[in-house]
C-alpha positions as CSV (number, residue, x, y, z in Angstrom):
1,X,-35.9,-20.3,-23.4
2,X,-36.2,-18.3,-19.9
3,X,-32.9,-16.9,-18.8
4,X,-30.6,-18.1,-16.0
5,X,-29.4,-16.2,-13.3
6,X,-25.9,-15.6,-13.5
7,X,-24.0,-17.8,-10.5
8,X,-21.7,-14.6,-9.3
9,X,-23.3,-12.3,-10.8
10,X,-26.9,-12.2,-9.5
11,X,-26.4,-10.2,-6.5
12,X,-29.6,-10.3,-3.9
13,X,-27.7,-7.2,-1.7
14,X,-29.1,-5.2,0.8
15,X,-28.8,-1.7,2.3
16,X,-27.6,-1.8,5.7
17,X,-28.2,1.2,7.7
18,X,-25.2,1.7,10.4
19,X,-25.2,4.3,13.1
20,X,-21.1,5.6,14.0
21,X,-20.9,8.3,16.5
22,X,-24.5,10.4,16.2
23,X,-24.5,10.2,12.5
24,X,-26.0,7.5,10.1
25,X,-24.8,5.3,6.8
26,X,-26.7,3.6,4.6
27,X,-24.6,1.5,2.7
28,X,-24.4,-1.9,0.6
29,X,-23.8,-4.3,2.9
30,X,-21.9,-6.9,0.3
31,X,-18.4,-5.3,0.5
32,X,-18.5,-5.3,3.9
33,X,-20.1,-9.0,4.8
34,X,-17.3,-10.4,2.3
35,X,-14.3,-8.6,3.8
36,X,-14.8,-8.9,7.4
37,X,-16.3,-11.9,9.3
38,X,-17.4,-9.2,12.2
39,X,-20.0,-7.4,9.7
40,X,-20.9,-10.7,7.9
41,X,-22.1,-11.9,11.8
42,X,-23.3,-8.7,12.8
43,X,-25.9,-8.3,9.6
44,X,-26.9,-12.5,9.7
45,X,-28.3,-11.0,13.5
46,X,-25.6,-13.1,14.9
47,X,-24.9,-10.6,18.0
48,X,-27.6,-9.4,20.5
49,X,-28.4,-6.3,21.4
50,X,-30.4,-4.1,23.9
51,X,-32.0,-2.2,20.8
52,X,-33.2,-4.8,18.7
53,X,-30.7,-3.6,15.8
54,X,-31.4,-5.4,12.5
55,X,-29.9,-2.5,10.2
56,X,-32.6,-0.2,9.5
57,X,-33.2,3.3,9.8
58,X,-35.4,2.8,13.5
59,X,-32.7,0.1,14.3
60,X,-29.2,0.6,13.0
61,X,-26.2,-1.0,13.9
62,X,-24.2,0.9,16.3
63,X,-20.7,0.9,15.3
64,X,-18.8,1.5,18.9
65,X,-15.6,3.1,19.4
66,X,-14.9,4.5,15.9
67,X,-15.4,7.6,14.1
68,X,-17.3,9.3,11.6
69,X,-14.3,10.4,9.6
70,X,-13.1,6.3,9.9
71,X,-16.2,4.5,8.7
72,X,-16.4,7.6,5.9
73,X,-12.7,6.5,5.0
74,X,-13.6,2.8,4.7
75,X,-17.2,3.8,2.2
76,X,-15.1,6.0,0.0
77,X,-12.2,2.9,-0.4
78,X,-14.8,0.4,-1.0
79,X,-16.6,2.5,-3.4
80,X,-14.1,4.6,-5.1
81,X,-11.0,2.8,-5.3
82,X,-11.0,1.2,-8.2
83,X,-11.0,4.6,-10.2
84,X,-7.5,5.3,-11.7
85,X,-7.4,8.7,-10.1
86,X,-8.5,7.3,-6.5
87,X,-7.1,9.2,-4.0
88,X,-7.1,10.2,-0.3
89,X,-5.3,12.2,1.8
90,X,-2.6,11.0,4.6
91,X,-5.9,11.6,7.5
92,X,-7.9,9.3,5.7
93,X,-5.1,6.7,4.4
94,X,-4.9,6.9,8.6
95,X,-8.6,6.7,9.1
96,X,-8.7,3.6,6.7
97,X,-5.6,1.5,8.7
98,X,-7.3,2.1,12.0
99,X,-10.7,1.2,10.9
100,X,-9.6,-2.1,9.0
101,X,-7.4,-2.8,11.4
102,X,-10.1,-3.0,14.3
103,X,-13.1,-4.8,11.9
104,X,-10.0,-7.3,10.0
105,X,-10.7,-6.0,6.7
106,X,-7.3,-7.5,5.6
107,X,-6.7,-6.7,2.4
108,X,-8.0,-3.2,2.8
109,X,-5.6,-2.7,5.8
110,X,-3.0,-4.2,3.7
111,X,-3.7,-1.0,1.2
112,X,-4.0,1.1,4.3
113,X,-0.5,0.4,5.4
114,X,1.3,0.7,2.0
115,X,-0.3,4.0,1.3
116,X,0.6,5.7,5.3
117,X,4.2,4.5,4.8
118,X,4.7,5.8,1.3
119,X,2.8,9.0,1.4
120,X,4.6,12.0,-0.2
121,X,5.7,14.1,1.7
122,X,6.1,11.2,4.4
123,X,4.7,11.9,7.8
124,X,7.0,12.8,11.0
125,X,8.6,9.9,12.1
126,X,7.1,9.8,15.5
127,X,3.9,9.9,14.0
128,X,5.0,6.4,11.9
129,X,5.7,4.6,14.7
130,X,2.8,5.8,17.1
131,X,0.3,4.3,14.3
132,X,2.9,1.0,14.1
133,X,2.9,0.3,17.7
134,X,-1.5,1.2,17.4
135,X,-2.1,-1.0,14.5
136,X,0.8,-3.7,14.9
137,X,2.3,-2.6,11.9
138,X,5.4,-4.6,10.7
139,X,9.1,-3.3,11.7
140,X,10.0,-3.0,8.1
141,X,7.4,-0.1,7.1
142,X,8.6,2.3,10.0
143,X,12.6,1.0,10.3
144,X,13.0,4.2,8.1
145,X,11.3,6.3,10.7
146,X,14.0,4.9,13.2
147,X,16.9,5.3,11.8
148,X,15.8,9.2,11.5
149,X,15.0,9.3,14.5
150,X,18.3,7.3,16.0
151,X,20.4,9.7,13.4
152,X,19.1,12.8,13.8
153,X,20.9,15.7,15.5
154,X,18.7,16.5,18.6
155,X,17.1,13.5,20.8
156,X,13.4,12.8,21.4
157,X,11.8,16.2,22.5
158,X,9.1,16.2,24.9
159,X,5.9,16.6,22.7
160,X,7.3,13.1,20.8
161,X,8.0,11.0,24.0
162,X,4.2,11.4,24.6
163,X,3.3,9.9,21.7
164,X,4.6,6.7,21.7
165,X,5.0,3.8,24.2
166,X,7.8,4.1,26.9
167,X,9.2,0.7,25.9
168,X,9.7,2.4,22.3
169,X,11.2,5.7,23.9
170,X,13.6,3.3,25.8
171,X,14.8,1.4,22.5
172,X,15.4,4.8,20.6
173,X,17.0,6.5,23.4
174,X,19.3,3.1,23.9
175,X,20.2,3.1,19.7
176,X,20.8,6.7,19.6
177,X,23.5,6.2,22.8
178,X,25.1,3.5,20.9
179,X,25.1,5.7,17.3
180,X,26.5,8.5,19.2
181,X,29.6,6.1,20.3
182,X,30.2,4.2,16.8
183,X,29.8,8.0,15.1
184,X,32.3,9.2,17.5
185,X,29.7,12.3,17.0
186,X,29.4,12.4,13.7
187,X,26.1,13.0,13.7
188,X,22.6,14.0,11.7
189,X,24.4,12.4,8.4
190,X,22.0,9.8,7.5
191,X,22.4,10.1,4.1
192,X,26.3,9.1,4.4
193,X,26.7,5.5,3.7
194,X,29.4,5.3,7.0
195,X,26.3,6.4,8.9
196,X,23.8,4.4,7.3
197,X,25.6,1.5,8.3
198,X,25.9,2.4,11.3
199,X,22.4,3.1,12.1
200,X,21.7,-0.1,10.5
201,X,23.6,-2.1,13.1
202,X,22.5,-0.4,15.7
203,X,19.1,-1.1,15.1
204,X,20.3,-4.7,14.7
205,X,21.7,-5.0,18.3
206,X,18.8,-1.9,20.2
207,X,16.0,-3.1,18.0
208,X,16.3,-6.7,17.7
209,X,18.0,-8.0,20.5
210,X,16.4,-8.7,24.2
């Protein structure tokens, strides 16, 4: 009796060859077709281009307005991540939300997101919020990032206003106004529960309300 081909099993992949920045990847194409409907299109040929691109060596698919050092973070997650000693520093955890992010690879931006806003040591605060307000990252991953930032002793300094949007700068600068009143200056004790509170309403009433 001839053997059957297995119904999942039986992969018929190919090697695509993708061109990010002046530097090319030649990778399995199956992770990527099944996580994002962009490269499941873009390797069925359904997008023209001025270059003939089918996803070879002479014609790779240009990958636009990423980097290197992102498409390398999504290979190494798709690859490696399943070992129980996977890991990757805070740039690539980065590298990986923005990338996901921009090509929908949901549950891989999922993992992207938990891993940036539980990273030990955690990143600045600033630096939590500039990647929320990039990636539309829900309020409840960086709210810890505010009420530092609404809690703290000294206000936004000038290198941190830059970083994020001026609708954000507005909100923090508004929350730490009202701290500074319900403290009656008590102030940089975050870790008090009296404070916490308080940060916690005023993020209620700066954050939350028009």
């Amino acid at each position: 009796m001839s053997p059957t081909c297995h119904s999942t099993f039986y992969m018929h992949d190919e090697l695509y060859v993708f061109q990010v920045e002046d530097v090319l990847f030649r990778v399995h194409g199956h992770f990527l077709k099944k996580n994002s409907q962009y490269f499941k299109r873009l390797c069925a040929g359904d997008f023209w281009s001025i270059d003939a691109a089918d996803g070879s060596e002479e014609h790779p698919y240009r990958l636009e307005g990423i980097t290197v050092a992102q498409f390398e973070s999504l290979c190494i997650f798709f690859y490696r991540s399943m070992n129980d000693n996977f890991r990757m520093s805070s740039e690539q955890w980065i590298a990986l939300l923005t990338v996901s992010h921009k090509y929908h690879f949901t549950d891989a931006e999922k993992r992207a997101t938990h891993e940036v806003y539980s990273y030990d040591p955690p990143l600045e605060p600033v630096i939590q919020i500039r990647i929320a307000e990039q990636h539309k990252v829900a309020a409840k991953f960086f709210v810890p990032a505010l009420k530092l930032l609404v809690a703290r002793a000294h206000p936004l300094r000038q290198g941190e206003v830059a970083q994020i949007s001026n609708t954000m700068v507005a909100k923090i600068v508004e929350a730490r106004e009202l701290y500074l009143r319900k403290t009656a200056g008590v102030f940089g004790s975050s870790g008090n529960s009296t404070a916490d509170s308080v940060v916690r309403q005023v993020w209620r009433e700066a954050f939350l309300e028009d």
